[in-house]
N, C-alpha and C positions, 0 to 999 in steps of 0.2 A: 405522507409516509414515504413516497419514493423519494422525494426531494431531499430529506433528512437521509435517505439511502445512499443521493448521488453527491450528499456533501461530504460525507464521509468516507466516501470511497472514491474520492479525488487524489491523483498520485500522490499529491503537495500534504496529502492530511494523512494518509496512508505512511508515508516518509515517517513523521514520527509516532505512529501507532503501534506499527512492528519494535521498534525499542523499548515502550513502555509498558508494550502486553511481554516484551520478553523479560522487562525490569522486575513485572508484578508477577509473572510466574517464578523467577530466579528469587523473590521474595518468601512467598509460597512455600517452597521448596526449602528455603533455607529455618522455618518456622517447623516445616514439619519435621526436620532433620534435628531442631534444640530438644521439639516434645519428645523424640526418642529417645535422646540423651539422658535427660529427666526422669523421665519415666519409664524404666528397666522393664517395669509389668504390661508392656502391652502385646494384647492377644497376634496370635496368630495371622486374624483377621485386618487388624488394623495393619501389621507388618505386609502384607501381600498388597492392601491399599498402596500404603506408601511406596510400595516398590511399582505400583503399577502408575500411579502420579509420577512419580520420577521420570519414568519409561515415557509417559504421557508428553508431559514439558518436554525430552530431550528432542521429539518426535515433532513437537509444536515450535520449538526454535530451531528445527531445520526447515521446517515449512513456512517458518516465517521468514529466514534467509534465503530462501527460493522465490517467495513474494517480492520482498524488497529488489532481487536483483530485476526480475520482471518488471515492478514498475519501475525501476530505473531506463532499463532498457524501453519500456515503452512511453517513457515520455522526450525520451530524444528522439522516438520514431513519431511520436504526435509533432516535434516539434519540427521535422523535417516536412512533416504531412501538412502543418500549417501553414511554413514559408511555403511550397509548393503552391497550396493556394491560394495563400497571400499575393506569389509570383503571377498567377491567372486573372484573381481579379483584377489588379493593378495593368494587366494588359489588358482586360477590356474595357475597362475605364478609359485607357489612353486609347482605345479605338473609337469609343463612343466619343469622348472629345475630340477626338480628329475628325468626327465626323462633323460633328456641332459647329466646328470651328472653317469647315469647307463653303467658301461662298456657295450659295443657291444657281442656279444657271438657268432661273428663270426672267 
């Protein structure tokens, strides 16, 4: 379960999720906006929905353009974070082998 959590929620999958959750809500939206045109009789009730869907999605595509910048910005800091580390092991690697590579003095 978490595994299928931490695949999905990798920057690189994430990147095109927020467009396609905003595609399919800007869908949604655009469906619920013909049936009102259509159909003049709709209750009270249904009209406060719609209006509150609306309200909903405008509310979820800024939150998902908050995401989006977030994982952008956090994967140039992963990636800084990486060479970083990349930088350390690579120096101790070159230490270990300099050592390996020191005759014995026995």
């Amino acid at each position: 379960m978490f595994d299928v959590i931490r695949l999905i929620f990798r920057p690189e999958v994430l990147v095109f999720l927020i467009p396609i959750t905003a595609i399919i809500g800007g869908f949604y939206i655009t469906a619920l906006k013909i049936k009102v045109r259509q159909n003049p009789s709709i209750s009270d009730d249904e009209k406060r929905v719609i209006a509150t869907v609306i309200h909903e999605n405008q509310e979820i595509k800024e939150r998902l353009s908050n995401l989006e910048s977030i994982i952008t910005s956090m994967d140039k800091e992963i990636l800084m974070l990486k060479s970083a580390d990349d930088a350390q092991i690579n120096q101790q690697r070159v230490k270990e082998l300099s050592e390996k590579m020191k005759p014995s003095n026995s």
